[in-house]
C-alpha positions in Angstrom: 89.0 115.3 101.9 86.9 114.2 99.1 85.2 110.9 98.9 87.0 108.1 97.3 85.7 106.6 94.2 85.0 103.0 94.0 85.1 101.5 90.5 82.7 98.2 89.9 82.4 96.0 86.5 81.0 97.5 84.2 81.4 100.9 84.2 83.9 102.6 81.8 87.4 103.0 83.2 89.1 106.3 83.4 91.2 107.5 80.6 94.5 108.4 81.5 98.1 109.5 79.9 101.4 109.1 82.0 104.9 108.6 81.2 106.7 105.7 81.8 110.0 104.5 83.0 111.5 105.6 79.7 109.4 109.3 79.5 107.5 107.8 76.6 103.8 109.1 77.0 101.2 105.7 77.8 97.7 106.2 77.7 95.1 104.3 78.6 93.1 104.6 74.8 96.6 102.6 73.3 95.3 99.5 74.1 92.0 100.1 73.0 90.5 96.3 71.2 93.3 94.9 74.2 92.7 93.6 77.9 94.9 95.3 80.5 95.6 94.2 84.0 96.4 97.7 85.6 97.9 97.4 89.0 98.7 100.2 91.5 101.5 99.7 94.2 102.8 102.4 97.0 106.4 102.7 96.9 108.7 101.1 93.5 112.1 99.0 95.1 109.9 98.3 98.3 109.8 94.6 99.4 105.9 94.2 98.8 105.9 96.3 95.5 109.2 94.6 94.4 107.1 90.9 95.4 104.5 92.2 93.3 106.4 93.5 90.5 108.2 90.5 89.6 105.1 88.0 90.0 103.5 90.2 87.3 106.8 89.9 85.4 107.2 86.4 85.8 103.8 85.9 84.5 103.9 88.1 81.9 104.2 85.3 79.4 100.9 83.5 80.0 99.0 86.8 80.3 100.1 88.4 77.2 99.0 84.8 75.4 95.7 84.9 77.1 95.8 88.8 75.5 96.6 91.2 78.6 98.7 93.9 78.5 100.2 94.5 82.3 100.7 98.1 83.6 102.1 99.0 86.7 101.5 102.3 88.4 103.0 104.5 91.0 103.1 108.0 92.4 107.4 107.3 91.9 108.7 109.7 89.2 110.4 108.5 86.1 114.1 108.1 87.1 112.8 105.7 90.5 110.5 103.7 87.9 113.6 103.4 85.6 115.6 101.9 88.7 113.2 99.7 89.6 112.6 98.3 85.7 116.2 98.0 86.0 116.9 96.3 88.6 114.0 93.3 88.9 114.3 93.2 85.1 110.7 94.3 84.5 109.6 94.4 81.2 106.0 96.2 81.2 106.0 99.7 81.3 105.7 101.4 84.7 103.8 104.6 84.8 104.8 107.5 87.1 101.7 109.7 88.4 103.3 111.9 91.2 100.3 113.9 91.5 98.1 110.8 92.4 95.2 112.1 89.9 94.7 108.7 88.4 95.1 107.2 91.5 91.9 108.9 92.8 90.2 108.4 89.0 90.5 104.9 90.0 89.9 104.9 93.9 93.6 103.6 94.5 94.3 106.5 96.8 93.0 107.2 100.3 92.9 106.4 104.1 94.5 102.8 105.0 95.2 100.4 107.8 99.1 100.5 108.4 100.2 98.0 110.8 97.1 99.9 113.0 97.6 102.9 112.2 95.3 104.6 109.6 97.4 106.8 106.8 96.4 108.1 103.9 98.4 106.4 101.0 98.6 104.2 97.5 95.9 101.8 98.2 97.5 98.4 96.4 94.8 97.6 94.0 94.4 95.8 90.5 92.0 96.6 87.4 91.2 94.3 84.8 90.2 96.2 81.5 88.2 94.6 79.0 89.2 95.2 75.4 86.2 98.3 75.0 87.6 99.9 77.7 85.4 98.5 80.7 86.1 97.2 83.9 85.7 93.3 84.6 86.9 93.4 87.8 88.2 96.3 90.4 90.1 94.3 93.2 90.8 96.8 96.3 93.0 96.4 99.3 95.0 93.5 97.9 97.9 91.5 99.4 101.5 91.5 97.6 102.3 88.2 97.8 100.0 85.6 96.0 98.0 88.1 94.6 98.8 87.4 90.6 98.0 84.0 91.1 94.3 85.3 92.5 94.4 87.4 89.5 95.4 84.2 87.0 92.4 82.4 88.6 90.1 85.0 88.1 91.1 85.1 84.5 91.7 81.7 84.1 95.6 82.1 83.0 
């Protein structure tokens, strides 16, 4: 096994392309002169990913004022990320990478305590992506619930 990368502010963040929930192509470079707040999460239409999923929805508003973009990423294919846009009404894109290559560009893929068992799995972590394409902050290991309010705080949203 290889050894996970852990991104820190500062350094550049890894470009990526992957489709979303709609097949549309999304790449990192589109937002280029934006700030995104890219969030990886294990399993769409699970209780912790759905928690997540709609506190980043329900403060989509204030972020996008504040100018952050909000992208969600799974290893769930298309079709499952459409479901899951669907049904908790989710209106950022959601970006299927079955192959888990931009989870391990970014470190959000690897061994894990599981109720105390380690597995090797989506590691639930958040990026924050200044406008030049840099990381501000590279939050690992995060909790589903009350996490986007730590990530408002941080940003002061």
């Amino acid at each position: 096994m290889t050894e996970r990368i852990i991104l820190e502010a500062g350094q550049p963040a890894p470009e990526f392309t992957l489709p979303d929930q709609d097949g549309r192509n999304v790449s990192l470079s589109d937002f280029r002169g934006e700030k995104v707040v890219l969030f990886f999460y294990p399993e769409a239409m699970t209780p912790g990913c759905a928690k997540e999923a709609c506190d980043f929805r329900d403060s989509l508003e204030p972020l996008q004022a504040a100018g952050y973009r909000v992208l969600g990423v799974s290893r769930d294919d298309v079709e499952r990320q459409r479901r899951f846009a669907d049904r908790d009404a989710l209106t950022y894109p959601l970006l299927s990478d079955p192959d888990i290559a931009v989870h391990h560009a970014y470190g959000a893929y690897g061994e894990k305590n599981s109720y105390g068992r380690i597995v090797t799995s989506a590691i639930r972590s958040t990026f924050v992506i200044d406008a030049e394409g840099r990381i501000e902050h590279a939050l690992y290991n995060v909790k589903a619930t009350g996490h986007v309010a730590r990530i408002r705080r941080i940003l002061g949203v």
